[in-house]
mmCIF file of the N, C-alpha and C atoms, coordinates in Angstrom:
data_MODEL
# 
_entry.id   MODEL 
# 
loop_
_atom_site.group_PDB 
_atom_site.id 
_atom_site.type_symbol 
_atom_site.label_atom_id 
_atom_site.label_alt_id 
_atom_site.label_comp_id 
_atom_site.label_asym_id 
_atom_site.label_entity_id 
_atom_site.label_seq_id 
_atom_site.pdbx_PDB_ins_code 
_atom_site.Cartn_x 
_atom_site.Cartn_y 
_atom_site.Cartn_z 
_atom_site.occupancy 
_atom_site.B_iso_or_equiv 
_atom_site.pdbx_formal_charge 
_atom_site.auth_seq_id 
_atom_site.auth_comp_id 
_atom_site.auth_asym_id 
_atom_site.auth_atom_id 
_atom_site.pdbx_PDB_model_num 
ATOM 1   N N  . UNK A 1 1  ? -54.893 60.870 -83.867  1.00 0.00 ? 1  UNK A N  1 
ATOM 2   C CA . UNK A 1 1  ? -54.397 61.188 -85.200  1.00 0.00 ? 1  UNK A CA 1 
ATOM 3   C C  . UNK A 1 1  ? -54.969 60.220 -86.234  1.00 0.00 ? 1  UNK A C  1 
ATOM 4   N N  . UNK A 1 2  ? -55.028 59.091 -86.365  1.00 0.00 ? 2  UNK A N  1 
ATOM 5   C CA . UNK A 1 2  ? -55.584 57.911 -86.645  1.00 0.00 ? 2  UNK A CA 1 
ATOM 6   C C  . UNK A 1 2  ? -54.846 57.085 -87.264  1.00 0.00 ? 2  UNK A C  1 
ATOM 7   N N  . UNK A 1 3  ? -53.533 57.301 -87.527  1.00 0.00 ? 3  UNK A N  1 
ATOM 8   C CA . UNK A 1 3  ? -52.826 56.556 -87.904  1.00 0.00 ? 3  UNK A CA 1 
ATOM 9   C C  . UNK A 1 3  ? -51.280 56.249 -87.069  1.00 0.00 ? 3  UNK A C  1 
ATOM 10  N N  . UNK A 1 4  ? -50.063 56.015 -87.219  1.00 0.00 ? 4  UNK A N  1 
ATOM 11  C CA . UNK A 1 4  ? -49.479 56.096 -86.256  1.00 0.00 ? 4  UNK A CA 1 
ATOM 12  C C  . UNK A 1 4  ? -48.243 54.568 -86.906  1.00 0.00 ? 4  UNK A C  1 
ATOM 13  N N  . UNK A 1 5  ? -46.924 55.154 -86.949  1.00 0.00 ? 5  UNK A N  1 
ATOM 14  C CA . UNK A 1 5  ? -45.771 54.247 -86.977  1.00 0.00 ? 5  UNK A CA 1 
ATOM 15  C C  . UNK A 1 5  ? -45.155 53.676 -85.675  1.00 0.00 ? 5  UNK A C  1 
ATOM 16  N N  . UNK A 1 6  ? -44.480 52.726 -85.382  1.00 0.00 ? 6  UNK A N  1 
ATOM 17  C CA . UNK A 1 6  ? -43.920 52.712 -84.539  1.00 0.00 ? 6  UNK A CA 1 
ATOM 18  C C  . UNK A 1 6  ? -43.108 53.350 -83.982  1.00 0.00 ? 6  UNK A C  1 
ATOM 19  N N  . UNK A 1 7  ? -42.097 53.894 -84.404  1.00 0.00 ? 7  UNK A N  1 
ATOM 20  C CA . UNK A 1 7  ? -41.351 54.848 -84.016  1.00 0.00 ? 7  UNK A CA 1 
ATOM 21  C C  . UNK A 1 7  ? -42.342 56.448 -83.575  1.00 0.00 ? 7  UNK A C  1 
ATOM 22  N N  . UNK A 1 8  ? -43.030 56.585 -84.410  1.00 0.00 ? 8  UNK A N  1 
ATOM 23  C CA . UNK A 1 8  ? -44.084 57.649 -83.478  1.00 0.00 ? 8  UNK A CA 1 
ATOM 24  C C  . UNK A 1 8  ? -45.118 57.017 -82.289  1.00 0.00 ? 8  UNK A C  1 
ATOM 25  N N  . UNK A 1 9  ? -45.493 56.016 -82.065  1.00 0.00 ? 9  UNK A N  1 
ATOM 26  C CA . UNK A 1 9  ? -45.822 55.641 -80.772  1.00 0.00 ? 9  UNK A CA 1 
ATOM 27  C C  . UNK A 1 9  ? -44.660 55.295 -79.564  1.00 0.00 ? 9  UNK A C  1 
ATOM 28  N N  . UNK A 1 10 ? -43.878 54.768 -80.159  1.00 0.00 ? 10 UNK A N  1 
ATOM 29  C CA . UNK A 1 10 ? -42.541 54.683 -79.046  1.00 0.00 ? 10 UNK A CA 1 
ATOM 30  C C  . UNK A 1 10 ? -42.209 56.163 -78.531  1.00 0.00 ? 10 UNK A C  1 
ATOM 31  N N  . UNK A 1 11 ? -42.058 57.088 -79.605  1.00 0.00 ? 11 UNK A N  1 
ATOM 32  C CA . UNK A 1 11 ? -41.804 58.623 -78.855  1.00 0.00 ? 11 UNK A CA 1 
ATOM 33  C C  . UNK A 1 11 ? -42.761 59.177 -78.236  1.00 0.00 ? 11 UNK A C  1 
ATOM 34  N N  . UNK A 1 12 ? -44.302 59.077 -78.439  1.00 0.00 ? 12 UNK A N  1 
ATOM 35  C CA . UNK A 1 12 ? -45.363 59.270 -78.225  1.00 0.00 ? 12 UNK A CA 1 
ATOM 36  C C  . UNK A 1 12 ? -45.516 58.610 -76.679  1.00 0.00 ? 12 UNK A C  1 
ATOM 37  N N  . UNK A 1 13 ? -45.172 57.663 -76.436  1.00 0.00 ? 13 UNK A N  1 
ATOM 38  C CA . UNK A 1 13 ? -45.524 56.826 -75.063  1.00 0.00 ? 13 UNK A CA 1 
ATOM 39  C C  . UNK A 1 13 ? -44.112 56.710 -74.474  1.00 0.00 ? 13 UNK A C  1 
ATOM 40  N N  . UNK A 1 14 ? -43.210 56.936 -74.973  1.00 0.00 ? 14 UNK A N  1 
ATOM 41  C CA . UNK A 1 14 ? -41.982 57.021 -73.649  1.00 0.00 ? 14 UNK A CA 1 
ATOM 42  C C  . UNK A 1 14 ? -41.418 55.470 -73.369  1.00 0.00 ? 14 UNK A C  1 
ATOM 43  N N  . UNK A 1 15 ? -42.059 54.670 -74.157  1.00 0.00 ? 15 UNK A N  1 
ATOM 44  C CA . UNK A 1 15 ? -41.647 53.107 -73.764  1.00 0.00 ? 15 UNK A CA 1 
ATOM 45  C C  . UNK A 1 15 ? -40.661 52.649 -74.883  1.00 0.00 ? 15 UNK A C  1 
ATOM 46  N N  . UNK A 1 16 ? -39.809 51.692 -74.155  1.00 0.00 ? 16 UNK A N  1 
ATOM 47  C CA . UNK A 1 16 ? -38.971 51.335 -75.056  1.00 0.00 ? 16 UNK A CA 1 
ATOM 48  C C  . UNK A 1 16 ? -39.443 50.940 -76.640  1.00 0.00 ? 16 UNK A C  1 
ATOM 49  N N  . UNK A 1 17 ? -38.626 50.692 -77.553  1.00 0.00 ? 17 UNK A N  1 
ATOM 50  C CA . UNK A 1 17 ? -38.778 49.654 -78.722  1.00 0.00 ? 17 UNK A CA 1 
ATOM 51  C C  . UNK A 1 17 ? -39.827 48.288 -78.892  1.00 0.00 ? 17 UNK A C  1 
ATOM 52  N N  . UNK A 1 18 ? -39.048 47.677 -77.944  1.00 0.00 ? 18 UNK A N  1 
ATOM 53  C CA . UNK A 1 18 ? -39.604 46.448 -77.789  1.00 0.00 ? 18 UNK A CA 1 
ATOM 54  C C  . UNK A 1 18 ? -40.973 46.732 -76.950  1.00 0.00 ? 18 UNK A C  1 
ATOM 55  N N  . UNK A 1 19 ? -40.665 46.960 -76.316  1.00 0.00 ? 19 UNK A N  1 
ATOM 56  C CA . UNK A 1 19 ? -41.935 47.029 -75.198  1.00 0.00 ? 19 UNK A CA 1 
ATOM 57  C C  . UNK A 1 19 ? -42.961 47.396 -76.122  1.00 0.00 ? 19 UNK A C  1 
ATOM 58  N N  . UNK A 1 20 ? -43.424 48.271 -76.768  1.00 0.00 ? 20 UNK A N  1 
ATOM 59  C CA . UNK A 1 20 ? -44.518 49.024 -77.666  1.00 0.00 ? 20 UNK A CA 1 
ATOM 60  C C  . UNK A 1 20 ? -44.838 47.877 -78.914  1.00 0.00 ? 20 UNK A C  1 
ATOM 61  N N  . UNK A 1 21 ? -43.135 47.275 -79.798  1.00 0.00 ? 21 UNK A N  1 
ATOM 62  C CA . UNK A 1 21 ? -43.882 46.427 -80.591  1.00 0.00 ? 21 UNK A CA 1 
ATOM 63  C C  . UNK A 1 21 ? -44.215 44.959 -80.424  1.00 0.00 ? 21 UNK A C  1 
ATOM 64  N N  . UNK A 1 22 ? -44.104 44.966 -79.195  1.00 0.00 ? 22 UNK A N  1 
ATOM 65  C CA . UNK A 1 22 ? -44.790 43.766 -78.041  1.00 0.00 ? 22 UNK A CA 1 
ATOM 66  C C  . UNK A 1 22 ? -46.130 43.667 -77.896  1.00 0.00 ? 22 UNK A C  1 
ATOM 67  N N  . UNK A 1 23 ? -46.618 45.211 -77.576  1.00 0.00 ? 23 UNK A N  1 
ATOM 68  C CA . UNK A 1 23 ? -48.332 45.403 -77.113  1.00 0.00 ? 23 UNK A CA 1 
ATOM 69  C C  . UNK A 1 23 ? -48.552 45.489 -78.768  1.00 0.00 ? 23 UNK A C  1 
ATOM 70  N N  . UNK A 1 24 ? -48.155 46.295 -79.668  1.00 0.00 ? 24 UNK A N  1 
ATOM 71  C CA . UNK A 1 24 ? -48.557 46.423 -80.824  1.00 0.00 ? 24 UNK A CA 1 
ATOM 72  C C  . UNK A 1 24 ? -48.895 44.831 -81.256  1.00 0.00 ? 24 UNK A C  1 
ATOM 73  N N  . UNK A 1 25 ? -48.286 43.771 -81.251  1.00 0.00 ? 25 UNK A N  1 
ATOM 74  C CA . UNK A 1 25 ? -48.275 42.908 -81.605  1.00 0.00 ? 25 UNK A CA 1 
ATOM 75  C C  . UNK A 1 25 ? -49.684 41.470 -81.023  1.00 0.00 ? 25 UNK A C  1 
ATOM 76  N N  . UNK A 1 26 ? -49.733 41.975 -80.085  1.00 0.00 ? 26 UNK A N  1 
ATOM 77  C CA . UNK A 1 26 ? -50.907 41.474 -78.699  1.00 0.00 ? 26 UNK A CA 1 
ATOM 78  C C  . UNK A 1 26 ? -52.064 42.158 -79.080  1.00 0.00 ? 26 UNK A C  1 
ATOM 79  N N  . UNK A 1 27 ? -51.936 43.782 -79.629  1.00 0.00 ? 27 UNK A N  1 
ATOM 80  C CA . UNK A 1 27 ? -53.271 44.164 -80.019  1.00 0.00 ? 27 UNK A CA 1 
ATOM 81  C C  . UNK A 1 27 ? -53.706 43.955 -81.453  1.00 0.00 ? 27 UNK A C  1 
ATOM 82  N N  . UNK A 1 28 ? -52.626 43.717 -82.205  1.00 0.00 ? 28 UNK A N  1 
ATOM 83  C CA . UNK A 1 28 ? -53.297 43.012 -83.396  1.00 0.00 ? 28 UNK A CA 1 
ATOM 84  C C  . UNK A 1 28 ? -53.590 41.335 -83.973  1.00 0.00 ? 28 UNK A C  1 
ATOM 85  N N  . UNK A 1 29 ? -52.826 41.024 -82.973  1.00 0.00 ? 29 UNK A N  1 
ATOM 86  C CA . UNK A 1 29 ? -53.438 39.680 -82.715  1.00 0.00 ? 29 UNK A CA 1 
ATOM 87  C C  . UNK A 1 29 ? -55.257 39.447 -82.344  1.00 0.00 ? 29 UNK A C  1 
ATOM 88  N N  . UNK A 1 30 ? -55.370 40.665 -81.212  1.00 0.00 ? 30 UNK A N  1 
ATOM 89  C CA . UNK A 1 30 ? -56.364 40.735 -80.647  1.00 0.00 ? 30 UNK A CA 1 
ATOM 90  C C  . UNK A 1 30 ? -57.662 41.110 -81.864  1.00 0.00 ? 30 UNK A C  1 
ATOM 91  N N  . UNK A 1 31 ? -57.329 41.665 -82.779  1.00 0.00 ? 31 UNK A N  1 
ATOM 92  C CA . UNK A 1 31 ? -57.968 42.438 -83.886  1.00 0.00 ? 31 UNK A CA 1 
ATOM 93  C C  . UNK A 1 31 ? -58.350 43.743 -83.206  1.00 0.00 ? 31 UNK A C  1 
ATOM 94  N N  . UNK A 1 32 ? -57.838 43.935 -82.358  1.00 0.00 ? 32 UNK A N  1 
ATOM 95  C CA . UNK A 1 32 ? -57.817 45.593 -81.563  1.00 0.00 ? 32 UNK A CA 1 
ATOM 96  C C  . UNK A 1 32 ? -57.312 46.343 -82.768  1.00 0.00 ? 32 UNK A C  1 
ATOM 97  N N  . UNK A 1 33 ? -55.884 46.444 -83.196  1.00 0.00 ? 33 UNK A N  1 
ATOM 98  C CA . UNK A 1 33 ? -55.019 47.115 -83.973  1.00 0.00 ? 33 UNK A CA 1 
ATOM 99  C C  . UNK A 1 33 ? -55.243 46.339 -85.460  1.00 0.00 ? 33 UNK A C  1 
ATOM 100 N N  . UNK A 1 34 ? -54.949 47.087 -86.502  1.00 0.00 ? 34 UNK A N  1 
ATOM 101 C CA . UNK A 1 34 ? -54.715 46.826 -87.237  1.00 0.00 ? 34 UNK A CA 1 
ATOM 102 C C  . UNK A 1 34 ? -53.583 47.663 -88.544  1.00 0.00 ? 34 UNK A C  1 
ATOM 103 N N  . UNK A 1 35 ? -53.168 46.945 -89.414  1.00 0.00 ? 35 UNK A N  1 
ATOM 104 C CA . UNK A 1 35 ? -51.986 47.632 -90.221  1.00 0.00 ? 35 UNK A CA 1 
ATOM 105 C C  . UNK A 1 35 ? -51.707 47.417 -91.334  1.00 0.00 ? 35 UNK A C  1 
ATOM 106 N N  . UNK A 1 36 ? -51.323 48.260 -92.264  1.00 0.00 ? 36 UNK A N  1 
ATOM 107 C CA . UNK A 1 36 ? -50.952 48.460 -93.435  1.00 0.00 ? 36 UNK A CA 1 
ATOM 108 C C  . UNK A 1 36 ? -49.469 48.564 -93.446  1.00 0.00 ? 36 UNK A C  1 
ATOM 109 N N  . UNK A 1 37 ? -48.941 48.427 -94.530  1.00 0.00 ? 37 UNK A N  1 
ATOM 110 C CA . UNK A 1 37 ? -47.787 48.772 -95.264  1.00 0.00 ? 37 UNK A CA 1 
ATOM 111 C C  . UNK A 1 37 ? -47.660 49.482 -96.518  1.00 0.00 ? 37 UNK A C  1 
ATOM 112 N N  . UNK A 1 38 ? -46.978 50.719 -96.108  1.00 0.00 ? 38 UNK A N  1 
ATOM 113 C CA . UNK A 1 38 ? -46.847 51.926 -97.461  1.00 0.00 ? 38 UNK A CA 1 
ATOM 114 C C  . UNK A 1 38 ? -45.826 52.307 -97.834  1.00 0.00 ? 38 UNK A C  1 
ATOM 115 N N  . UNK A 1 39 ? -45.227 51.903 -98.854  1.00 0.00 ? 39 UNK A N  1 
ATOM 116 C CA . UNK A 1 39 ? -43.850 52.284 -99.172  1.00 0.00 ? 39 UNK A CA 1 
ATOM 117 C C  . UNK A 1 39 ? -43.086 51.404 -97.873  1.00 0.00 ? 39 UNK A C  1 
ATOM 118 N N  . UNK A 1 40 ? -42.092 52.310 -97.313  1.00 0.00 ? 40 UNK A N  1 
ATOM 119 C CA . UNK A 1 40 ? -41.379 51.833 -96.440  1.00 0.00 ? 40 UNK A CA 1 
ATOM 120 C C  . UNK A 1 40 ? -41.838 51.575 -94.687  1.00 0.00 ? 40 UNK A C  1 
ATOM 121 N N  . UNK A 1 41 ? -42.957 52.600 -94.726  1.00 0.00 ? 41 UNK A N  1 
ATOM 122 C CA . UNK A 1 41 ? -43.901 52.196 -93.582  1.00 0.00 ? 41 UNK A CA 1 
ATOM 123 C C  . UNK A 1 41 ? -44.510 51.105 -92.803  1.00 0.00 ? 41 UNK A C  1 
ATOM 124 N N  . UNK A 1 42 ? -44.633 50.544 -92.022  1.00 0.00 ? 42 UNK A N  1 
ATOM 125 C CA . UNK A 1 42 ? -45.653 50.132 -91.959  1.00 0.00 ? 42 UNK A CA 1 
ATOM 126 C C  . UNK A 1 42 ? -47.025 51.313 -90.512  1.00 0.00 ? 42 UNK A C  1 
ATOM 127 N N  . UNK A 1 43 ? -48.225 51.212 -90.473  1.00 0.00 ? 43 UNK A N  1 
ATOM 128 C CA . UNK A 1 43 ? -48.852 52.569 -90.129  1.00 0.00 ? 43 UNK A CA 1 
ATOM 129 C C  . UNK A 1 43 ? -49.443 51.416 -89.085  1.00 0.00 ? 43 UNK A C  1 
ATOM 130 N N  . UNK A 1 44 ? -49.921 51.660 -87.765  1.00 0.00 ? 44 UNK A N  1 
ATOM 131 C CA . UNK A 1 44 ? -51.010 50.984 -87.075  1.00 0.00 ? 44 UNK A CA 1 
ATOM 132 C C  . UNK A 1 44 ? -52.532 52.223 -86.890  1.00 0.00 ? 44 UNK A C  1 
ATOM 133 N N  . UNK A 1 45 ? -53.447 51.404 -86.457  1.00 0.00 ? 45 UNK A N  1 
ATOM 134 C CA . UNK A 1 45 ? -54.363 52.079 -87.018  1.00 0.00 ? 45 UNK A CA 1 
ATOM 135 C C  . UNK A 1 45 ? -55.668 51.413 -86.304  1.00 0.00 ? 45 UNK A C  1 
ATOM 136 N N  . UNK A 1 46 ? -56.855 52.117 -85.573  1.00 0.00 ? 46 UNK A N  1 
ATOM 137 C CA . UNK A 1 46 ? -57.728 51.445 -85.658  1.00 0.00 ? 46 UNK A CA 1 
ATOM 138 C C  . UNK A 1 46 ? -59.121 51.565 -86.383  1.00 0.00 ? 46 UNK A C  1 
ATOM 139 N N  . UNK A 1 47 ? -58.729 52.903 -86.913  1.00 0.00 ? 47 UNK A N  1 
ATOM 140 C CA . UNK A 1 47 ? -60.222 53.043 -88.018  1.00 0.00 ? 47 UNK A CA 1 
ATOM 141 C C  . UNK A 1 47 ? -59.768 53.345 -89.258  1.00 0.00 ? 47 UNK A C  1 
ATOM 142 N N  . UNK A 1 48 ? -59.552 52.624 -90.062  1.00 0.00 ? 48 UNK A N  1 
ATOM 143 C CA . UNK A 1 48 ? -59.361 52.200 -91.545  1.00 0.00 ? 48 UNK A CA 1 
ATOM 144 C C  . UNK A 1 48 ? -59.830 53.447 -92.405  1.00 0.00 ? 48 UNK A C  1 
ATOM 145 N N  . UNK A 1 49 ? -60.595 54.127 -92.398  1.00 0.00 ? 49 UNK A N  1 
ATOM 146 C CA . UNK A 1 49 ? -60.733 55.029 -93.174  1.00 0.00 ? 49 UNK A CA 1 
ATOM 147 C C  . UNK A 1 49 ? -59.960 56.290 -92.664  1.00 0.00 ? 49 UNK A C  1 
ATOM 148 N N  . UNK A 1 50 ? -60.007 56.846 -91.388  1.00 0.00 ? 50 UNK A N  1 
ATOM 149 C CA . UNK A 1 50 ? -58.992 57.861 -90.872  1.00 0.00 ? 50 UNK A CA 1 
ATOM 150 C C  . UNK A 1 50 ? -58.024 57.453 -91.136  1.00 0.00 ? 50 UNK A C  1 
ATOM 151 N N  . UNK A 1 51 ? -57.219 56.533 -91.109  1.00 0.00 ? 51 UNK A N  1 
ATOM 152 C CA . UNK A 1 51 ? -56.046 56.016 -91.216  1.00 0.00 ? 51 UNK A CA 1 
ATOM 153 C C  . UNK A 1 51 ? -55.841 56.691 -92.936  1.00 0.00 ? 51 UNK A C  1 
ATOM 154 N N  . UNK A 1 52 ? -56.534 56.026 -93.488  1.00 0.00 ? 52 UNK A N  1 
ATOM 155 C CA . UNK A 1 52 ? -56.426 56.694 -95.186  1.00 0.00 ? 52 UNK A CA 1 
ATOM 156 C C  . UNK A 1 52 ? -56.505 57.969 -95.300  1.00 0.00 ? 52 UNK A C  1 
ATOM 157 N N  . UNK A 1 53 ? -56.839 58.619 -94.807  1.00 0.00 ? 53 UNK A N  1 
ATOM 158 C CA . UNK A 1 53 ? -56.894 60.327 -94.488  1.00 0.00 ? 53 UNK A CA 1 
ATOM 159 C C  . UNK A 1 53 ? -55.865 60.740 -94.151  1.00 0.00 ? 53 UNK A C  1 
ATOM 160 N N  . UNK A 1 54 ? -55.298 60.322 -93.150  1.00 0.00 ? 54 UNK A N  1 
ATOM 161 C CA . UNK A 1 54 ? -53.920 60.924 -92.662  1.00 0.00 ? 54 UNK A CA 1 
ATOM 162 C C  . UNK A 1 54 ? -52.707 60.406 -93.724  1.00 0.00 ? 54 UNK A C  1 
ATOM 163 N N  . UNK A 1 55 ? -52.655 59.156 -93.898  1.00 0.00 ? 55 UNK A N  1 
ATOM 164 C CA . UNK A 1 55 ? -52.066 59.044 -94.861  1.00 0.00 ? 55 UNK A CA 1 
ATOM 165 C C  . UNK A 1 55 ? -51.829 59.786 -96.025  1.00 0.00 ? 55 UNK A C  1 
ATOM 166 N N  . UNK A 1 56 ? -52.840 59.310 -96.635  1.00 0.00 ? 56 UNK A N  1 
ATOM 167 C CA . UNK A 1 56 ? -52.876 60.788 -97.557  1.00 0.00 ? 56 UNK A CA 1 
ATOM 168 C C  . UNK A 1 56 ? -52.192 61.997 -97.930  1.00 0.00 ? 56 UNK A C  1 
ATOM 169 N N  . UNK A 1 57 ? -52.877 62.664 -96.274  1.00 0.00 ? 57 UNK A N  1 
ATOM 170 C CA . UNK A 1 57 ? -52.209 63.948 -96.310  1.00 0.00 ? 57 UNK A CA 1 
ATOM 171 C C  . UNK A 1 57 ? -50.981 64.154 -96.280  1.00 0.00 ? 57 UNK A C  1 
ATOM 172 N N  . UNK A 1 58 ? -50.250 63.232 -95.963  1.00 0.00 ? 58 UNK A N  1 
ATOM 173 C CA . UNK A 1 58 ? -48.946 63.342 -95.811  1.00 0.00 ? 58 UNK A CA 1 
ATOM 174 C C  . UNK A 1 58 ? -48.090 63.315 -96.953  1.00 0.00 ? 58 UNK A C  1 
ATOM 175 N N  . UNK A 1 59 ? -48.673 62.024 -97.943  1.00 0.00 ? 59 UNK A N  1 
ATOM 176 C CA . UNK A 1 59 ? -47.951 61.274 -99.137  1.00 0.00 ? 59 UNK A CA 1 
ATOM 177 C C  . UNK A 1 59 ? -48.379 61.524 -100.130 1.00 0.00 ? 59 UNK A C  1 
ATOM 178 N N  . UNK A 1 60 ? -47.815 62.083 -101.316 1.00 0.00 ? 60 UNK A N  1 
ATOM 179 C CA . UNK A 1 60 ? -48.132 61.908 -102.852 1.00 0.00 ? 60 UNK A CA 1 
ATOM 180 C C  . UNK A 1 60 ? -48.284 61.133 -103.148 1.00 0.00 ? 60 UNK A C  1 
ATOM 181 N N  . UNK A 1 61 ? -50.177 60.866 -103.668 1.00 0.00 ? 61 UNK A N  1 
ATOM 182 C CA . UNK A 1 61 ? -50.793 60.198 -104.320 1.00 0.00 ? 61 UNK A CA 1 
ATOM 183 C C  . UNK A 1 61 ? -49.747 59.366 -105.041 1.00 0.00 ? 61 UNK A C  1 
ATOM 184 N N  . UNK A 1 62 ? -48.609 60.422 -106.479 1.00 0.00 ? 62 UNK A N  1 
ATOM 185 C CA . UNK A 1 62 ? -48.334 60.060 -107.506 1.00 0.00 ? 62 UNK A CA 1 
ATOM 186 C C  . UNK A 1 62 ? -47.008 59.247 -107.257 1.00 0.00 ? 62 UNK A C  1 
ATOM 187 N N  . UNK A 1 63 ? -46.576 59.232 -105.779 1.00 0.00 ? 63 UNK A N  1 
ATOM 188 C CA . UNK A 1 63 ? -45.666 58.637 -105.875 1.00 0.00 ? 63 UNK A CA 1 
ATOM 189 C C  . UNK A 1 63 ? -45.623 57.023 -105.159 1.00 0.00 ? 63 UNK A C  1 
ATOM 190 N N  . UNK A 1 64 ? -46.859 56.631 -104.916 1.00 0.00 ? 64 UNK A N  1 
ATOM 191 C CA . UNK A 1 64 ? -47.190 55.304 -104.762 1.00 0.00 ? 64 UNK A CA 1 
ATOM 192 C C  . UNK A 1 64 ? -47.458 54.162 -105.738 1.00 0.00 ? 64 UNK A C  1 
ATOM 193 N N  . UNK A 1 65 ? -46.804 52.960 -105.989 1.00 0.00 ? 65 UNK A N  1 
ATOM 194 C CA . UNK A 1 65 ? -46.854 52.545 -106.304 1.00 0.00 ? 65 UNK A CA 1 
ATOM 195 C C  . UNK A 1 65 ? -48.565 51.770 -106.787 1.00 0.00 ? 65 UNK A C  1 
ATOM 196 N N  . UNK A 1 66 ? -48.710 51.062 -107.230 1.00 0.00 ? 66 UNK A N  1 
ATOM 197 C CA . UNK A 1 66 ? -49.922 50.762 -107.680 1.00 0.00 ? 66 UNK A CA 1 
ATOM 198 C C  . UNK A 1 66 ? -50.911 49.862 -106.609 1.00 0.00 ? 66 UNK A C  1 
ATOM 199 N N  . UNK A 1 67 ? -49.851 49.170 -106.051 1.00 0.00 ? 67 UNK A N  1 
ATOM 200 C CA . UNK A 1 67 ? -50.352 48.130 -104.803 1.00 0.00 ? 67 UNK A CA 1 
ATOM 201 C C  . UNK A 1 67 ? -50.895 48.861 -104.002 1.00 0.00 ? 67 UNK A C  1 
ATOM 202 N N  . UNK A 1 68 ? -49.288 49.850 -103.518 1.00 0.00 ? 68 UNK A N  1 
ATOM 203 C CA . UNK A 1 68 ? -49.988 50.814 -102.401 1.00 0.00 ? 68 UNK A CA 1 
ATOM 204 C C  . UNK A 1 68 ? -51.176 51.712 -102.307 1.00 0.00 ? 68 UNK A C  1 
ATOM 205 N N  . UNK A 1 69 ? -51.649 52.489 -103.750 1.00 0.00 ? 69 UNK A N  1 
ATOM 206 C CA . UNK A 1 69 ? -52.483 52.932 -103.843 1.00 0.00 ? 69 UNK A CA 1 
ATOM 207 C C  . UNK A 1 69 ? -54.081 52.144 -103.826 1.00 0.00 ? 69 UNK A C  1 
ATOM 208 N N  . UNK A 1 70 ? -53.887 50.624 -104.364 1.00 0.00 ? 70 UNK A N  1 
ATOM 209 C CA . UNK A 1 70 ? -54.715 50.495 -104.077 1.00 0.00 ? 70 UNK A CA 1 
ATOM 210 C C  . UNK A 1 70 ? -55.639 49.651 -102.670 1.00 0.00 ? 70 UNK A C  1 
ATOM 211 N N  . UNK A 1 71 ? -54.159 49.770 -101.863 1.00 0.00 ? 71 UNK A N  1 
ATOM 212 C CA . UNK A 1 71 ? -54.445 49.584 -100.151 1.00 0.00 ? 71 UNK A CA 1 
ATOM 213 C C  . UNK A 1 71 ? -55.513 50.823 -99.543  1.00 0.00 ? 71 UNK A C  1 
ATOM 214 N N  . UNK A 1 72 ? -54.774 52.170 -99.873  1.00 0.00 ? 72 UNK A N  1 
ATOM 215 C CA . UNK A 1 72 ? -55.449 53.172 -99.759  1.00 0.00 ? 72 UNK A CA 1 
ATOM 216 C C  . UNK A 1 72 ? -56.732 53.029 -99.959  1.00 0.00 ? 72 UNK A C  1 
ATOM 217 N N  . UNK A 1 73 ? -56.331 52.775 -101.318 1.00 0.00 ? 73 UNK A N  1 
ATOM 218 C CA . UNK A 1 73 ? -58.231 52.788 -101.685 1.00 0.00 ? 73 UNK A CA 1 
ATOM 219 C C  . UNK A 1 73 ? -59.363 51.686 -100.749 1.00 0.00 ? 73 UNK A C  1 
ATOM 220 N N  . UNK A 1 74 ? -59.058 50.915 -100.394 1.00 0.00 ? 74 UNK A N  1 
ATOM 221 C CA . UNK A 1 74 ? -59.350 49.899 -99.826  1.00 0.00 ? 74 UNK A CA 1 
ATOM 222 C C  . UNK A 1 74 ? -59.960 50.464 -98.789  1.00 0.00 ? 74 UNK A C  1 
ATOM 223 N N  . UNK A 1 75 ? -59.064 51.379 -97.887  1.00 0.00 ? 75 UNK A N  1 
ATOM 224 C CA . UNK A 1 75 ? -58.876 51.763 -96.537  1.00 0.00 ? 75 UNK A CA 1 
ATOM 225 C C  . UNK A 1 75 ? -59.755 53.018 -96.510  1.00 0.00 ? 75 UNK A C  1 
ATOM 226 N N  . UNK A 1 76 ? -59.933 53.943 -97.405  1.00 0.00 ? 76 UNK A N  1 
ATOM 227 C CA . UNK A 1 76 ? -60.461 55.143 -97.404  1.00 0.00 ? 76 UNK A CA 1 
ATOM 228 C C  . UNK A 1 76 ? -62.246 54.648 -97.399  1.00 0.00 ? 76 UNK A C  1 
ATOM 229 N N  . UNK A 1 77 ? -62.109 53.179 -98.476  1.00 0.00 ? 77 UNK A N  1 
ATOM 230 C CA . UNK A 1 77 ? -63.787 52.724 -98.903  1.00 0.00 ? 77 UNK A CA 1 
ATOM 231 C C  . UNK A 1 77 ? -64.320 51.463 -97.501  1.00 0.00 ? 77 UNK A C  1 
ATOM 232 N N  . UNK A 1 78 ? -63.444 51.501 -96.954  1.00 0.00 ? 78 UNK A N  1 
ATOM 233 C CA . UNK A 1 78 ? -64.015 50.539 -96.068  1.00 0.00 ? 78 UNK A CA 1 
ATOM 234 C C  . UNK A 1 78 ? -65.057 50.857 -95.026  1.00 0.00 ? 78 UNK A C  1 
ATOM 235 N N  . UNK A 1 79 ? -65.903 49.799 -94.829  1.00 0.00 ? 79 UNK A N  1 
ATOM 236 C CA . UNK A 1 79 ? -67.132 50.083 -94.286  1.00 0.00 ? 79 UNK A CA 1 
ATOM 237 C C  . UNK A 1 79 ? -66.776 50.077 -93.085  1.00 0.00 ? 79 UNK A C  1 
ATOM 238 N N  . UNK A 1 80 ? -65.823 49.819 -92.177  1.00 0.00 ? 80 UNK A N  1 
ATOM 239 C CA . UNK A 1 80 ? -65.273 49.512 -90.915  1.00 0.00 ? 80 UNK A CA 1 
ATOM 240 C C  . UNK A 1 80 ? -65.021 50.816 -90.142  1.00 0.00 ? 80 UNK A C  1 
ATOM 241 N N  . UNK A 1 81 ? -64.781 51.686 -90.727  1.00 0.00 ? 81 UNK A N  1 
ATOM 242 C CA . UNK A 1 81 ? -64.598 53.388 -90.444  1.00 0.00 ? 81 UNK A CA 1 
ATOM 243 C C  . UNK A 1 81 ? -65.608 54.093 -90.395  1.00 0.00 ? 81 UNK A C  1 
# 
């Protein structure tokens, strides 16, 4: 999908709470994972520009704040994707 909350990987993988934001935490340490915060979100993610895509699609542009939008932007232009 390319993006992904915790609570949708915990339902997604069947593993507890903790357990998931344990590895989540080990893989972004690792610079495996990486993450944003949107609104009340926070999204894990490992290709920065899909990640901005899905996002997206989900969320009104108009209702992001200015920061957030310009995380997006960040994420959609990054050369890392």
């Amino acid at each position: 999908m390319g993006v992904a909350t915790l609570s949708q990987i915990v339902k997604a993988t069947g593993k507890t709470w903790g357990a998931v934001q344990w590895h989540l935490y080990v893989l972004e340490r690792e610079g495996r994972v990486k993450t944003v915060k949107i609104g009340p979100f926070t999204y894990y993610f490992v290709n920065p520009k899909a990640a901005a895509e899905v996002i997206l699609s989900f969320t009104d542009p108009n209702s992001l704040t200015l920061e957030d939008r310009e995380k997006l932007d960040l994420l959609a232009t990054s050369l890392a994707g």
